[in-house]
C-alpha positions in Angstrom: 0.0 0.0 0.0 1.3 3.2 -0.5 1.8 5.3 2.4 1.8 8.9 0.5 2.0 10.8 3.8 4.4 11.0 6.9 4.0 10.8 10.6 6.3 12.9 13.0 5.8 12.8 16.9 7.8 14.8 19.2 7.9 15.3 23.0 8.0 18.8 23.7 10.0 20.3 26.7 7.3 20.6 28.4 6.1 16.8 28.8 3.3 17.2 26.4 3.3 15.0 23.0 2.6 15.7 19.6 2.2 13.8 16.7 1.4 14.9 13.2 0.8 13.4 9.8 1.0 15.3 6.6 -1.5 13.8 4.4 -1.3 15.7 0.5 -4.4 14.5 -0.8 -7.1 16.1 1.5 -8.5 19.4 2.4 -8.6 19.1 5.9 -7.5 19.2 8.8 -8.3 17.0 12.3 -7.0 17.7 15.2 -7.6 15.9 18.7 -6.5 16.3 22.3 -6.2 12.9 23.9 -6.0 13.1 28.1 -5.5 9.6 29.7 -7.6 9.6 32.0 -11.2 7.9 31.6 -14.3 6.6 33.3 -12.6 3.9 34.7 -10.6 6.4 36.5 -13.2 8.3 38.5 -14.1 7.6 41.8 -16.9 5.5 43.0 -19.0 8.0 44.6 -18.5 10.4 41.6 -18.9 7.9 38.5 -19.2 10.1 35.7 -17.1 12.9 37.1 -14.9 12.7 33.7 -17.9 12.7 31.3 -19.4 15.6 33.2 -16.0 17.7 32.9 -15.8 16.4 29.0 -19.0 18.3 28.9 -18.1 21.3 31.1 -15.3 21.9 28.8 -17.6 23.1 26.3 -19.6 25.6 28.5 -16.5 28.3 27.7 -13.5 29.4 28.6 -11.8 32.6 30.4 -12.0 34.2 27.0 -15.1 32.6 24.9 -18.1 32.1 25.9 -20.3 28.5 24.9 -21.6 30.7 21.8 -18.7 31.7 20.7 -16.8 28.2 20.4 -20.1 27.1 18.3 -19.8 30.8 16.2 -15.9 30.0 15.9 -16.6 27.0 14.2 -19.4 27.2 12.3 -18.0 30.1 10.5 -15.4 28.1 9.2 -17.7 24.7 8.3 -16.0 22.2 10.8 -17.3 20.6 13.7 -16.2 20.0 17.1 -17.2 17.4 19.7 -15.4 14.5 22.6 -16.1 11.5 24.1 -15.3 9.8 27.0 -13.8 6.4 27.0 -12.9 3.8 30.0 -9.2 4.9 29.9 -9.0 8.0 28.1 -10.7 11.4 27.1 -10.8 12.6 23.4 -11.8 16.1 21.9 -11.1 16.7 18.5 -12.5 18.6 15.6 -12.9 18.9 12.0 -11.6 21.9 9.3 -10.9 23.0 6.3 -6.8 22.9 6.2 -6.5 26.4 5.7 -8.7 26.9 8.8 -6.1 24.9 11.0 -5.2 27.3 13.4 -8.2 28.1 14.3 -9.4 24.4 15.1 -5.4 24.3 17.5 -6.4 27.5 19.0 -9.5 26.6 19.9 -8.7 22.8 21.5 -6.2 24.9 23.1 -8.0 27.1 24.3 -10.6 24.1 26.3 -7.8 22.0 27.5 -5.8 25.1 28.9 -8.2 27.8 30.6 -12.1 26.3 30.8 -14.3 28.9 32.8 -15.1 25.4 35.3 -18.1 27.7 36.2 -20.9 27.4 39.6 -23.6 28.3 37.1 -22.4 26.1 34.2 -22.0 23.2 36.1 -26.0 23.6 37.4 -27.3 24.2 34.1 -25.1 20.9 32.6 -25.7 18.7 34.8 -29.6 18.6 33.7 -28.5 18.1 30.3 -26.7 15.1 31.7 -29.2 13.8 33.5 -31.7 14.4 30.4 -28.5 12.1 28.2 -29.0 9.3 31.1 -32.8 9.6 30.8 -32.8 9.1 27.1 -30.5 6.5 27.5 -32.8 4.2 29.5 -35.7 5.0 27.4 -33.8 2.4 25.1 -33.5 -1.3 25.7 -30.3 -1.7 23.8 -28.6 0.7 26.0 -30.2 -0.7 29.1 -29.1 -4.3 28.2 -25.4 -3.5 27.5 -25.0 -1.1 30.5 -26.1 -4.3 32.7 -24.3 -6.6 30.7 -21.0 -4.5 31.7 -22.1 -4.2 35.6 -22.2 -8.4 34.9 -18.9 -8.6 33.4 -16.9 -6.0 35.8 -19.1 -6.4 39.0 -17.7 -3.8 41.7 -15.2 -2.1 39.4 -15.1 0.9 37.3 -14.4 -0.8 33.8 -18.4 -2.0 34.3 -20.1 1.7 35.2 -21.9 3.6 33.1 -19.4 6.4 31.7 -22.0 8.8 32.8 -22.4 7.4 36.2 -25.6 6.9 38.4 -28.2 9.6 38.8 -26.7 10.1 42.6 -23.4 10.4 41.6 -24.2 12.8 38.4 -25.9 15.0 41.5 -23.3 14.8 44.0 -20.7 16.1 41.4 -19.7 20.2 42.2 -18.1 22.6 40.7 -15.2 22.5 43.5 -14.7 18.9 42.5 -14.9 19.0 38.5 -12.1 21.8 39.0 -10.2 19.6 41.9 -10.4 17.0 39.0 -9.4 19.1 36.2 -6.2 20.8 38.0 -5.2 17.2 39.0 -5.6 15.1 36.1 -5.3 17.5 32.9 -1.9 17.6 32.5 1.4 17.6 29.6 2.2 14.2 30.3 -0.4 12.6 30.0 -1.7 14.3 27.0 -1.4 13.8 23.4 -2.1 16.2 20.3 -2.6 15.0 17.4 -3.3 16.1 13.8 -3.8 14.6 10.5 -4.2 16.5 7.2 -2.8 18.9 5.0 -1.1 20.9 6.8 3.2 21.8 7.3 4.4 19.4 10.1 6.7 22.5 11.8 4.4 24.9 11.2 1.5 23.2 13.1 3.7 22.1 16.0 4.9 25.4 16.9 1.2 26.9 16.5 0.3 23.6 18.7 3.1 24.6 21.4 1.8 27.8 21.7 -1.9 26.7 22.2 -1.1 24.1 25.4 1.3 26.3 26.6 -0.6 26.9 29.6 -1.5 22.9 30.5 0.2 22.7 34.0 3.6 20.1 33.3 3.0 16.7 35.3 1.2 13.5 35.4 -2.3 13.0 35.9 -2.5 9.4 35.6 -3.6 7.5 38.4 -3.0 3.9 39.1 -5.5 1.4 38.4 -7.2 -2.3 40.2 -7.6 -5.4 38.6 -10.8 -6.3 37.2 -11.8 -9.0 39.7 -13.6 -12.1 39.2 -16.8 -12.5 36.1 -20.5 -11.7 37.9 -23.4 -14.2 37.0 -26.1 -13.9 34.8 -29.3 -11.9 34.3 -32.5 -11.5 33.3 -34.4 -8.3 33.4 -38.3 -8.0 33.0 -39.3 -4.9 30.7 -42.7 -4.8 28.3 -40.2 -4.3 25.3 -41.0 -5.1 21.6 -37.8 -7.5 21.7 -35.9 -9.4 23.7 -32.6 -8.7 23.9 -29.9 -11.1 24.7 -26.5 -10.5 25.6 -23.9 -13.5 25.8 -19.8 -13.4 26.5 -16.8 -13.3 28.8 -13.3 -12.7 29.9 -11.0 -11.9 27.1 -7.9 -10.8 26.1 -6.3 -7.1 27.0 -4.8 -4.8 24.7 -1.3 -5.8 24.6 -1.8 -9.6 24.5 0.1 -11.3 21.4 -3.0 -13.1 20.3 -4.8 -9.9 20.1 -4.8 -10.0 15.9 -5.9 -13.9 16.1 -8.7 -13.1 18.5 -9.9 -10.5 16.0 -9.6 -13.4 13.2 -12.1 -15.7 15.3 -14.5 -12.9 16.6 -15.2 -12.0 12.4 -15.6 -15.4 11.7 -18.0 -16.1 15.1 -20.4 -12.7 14.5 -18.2 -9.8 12.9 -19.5 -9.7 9.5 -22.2 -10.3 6.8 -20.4 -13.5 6.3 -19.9 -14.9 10.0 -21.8 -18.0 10.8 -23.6 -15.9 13.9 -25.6 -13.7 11.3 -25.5 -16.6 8.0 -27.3 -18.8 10.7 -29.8 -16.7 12.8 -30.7 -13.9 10.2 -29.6 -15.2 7.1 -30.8 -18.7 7.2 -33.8 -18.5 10.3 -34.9 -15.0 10.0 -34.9 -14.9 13.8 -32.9 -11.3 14.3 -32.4 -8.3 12.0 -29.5 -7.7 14.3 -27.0 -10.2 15.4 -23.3 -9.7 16.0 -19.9 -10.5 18.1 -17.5 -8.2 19.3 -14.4 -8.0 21.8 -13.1 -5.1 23.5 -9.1 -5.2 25.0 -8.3 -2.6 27.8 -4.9 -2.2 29.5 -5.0 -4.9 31.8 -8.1 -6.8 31.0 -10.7 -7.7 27.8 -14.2 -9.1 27.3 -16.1 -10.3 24.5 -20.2 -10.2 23.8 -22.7 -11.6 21.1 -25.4 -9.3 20.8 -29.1 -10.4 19.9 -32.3 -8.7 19.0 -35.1 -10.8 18.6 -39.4 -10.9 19.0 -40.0 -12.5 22.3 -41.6 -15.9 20.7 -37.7 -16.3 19.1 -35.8 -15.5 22.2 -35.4 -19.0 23.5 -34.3 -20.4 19.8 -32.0 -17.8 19.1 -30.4 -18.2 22.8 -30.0 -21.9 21.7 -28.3 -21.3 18.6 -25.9 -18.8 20.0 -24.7 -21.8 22.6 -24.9 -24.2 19.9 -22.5 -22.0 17.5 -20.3 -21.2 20.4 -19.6 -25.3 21.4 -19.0 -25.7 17.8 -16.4 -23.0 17.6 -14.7 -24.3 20.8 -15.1 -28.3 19.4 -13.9 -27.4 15.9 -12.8 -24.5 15.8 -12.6 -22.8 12.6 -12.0 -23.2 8.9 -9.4 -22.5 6.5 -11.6 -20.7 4.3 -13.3 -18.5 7.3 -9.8 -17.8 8.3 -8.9 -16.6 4.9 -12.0 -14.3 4.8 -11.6 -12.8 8.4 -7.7 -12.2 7.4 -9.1 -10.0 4.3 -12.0 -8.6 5.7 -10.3 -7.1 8.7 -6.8 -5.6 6.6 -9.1 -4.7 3.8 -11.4 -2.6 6.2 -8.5 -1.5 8.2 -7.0 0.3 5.2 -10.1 1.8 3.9 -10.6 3.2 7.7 -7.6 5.7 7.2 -8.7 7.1 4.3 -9.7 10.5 6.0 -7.9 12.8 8.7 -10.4 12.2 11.0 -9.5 8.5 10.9 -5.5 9.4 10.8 -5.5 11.5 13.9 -7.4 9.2 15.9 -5.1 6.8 15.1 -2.4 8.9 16.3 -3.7 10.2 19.5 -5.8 6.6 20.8 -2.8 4.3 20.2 0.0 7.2 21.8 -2.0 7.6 24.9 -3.1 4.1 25.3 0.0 2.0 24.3 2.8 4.9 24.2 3.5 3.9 20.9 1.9 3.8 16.9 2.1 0.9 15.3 3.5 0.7 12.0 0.5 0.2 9.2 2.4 -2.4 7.6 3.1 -3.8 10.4 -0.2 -4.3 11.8 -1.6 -5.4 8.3 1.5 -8.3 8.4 0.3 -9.4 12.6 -3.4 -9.9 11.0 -2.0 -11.8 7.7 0.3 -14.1 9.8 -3.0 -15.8 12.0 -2.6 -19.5 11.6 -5.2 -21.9 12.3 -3.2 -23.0 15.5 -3.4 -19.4 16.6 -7.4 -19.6 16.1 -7.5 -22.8 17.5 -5.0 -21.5 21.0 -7.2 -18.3 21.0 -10.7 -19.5 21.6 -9.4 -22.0 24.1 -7.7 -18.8 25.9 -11.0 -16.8 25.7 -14.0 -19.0 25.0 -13.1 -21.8 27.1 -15.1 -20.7 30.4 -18.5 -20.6 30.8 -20.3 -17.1 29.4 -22.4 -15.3 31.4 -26.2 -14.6 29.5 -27.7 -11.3 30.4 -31.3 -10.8 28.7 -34.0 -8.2 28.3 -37.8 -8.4 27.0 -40.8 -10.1 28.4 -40.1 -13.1 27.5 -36.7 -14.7 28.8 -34.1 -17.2 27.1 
């Protein structure tokens, strides 16, 4: 594949690091600030404390006001926006390449001197609240938030990233600023930017905008995920049932990471996968029906997903044990290995296409593994999956017993 752009990262003096990649053939620009510090981090009697500050951020800063960060953008036709993950914060925006200073000034701007006002943090925390609200208004939601409670019981990695309605109330404006000044710091922050832009150029403008992010570490050290919870079925007059099966798995750094990828396409990751061939293609029992797997730093679960009318609950439930005994007595095929090997380069590649998808690449992998991984490189790890490496990988992961969290009137 030809690369056609370059990547530079640098540590500045300051702790805080920068990466940037030069990309000719676009017009924009995407830049993101990357803070490691996530939901997992916050503490239990304030879950959601680092999604509430992800939002507070937002609400203006010692020189612009809420309206003005919108105006700022939307006079130049980007966008703007953040998320908060289990181990890491993201905010990031979109721009036309010869707009790129103002997207760095602006991120600069939030991550450097946010108002972190009384009256802000009142008005946001209904909108909050009114995110939770609309949130368990949906069944989906519902099911994987208690699937995760199931799978981490009694640890961060399985609350909500918004929290609990007490916690979201017991959050103040001396803590979200407590939180801010302790945890927002250069080095534990990455900038990143992808587009088409002069590497120096943007990293001098970029040193100038974080100039003001205190020097330090904000990272705090982090428990074990404990032992797996049990299963669970939950009673609501839905329109499905929805059924939630998986584990234990592998976290991010584990060597069979690429073969676990291999198995979970061939199990429920795409059109082809014998998850969706068997129980929508074949049965019509579900319009949706996949697998996935999720790798943190020091832990990892896996999940087939099910949506179903209630009066196909119990067969679909069957299947999805039936399908997982045969992957753990037979394991898989050469031909679904060859498939999963393609699928997941081919889609790999045609998910950097943009700068949106270069910069996250940058900033996710820098502040989660202190490192990028070579494209090639990665592209090789998925070709070089054997068989044997399937076969070692779903006893490592599917081996134990699953736990089955449901939801709908009728039960599995």
């Amino acid at each position: 594949m030809g690369r056609h752009m370059t990547e530079q990262i640098v540590q500045l003096p300051s702790g805080l690091t920068v990466a940037v990649e030069s990309m000719a053939h676009t017009r924009t620009v995407s830049i993101g600030a990357f803070v490691n510090v996530g939901s997992r981090d916050d503490p239990a009697e304030l879950a959601g404390l680092g999604h509430f500050l992800e939002h507070l951020l937002f609400k203006g800063t010692t020189s612009r006001s809420a309206i003005e960060i919108s105006q700022s953008i939307d006079r130049v036709g980007g966008d703007i926006n953040a998320y908060t993950a289990k181990e890491y914060t993201a905010y990031y925006c979109r721009i036309p390449a010869r707009h790129a200073a103002v997207g760095i000034d602006l991120l600069g701007d939030l991550l450097t001197a946010p108002a972190l006002r009384d009256a802000d943090v009142d008005s946001e925390r209904h909108v909050i609240l009114d995110e939770m609200a609309m949130d368990d208004e949906s069944p989906d939601d519902v099911v994987h938030q208690a699937f995760a409670k199931a799978m981490f019981p009694d640890h961060p990695l399985g609350w909500e990233t918004a929290g609990e309605r007490a916690t979201v109330e017991a959050i103040t404006g001396d803590t979200l600023r407590e939180w801010f000044d302790e945890r927002y710091k250069t080095e534990n922050t990455v900038v990143s930017i992808a587009g088409a832009i002069d590497a120096d150029e943007v990293i001098d403008r970029i040193t100038k905008a974080f100039d003001r992010l205190p020097v330090g570490d904000g990272r705090l050290a982090r428990g074990p995920a404990g032992t797996m919870g049990a299963d669970l079925a939950l009673t609501d007059d839905t329109e499905q049932t929805h059924l939630l099966v998986g584990g234990r798995s592998l976290a991010r750094g584990d060597a069979d990471r690429e073969a676990l990828d291999v198995v979970n396409h061939v199990l429920g990751g795409g059109l082809s996968s014998r998850l969706f061939d068997e129980i929508r293609e074949r049965r019509g029992l579900a319009y949706s029906v996949f697998s996935s797997a999720i790798s943190y730093a020091d832990s990892g679960a896996w999940s087939i997903y099910a949506g179903s009318m209630p009066e196909h609950a119990d067969e679909v439930a069957s299947i999805v044990r039936s399908e997982l005994v045969r992957l753990a007595d037979a394991g898989i095929t050469a031909d679904e290995l060859d498939i999963a090997k393609g699928y997941l380069t081919g889609s790999y590649e045609m998910g950097l296409e943009d700068s949106g998808a270069r910069m996250s690449r940058l900033g996710a992998q820098l502040t989660l593994l202190g490192h990028v991984n070579d494209i090639e490189a990665q592209l090789a790890r998925w070709s070089a999956v054997t068989l044997d490496d399937a076969t070692r990988v779903i006893g490592r992961v599917f081996a134990e017993p699953p736990i089955t969290v449901s939801l709908g009137p009728a039960v599995g």
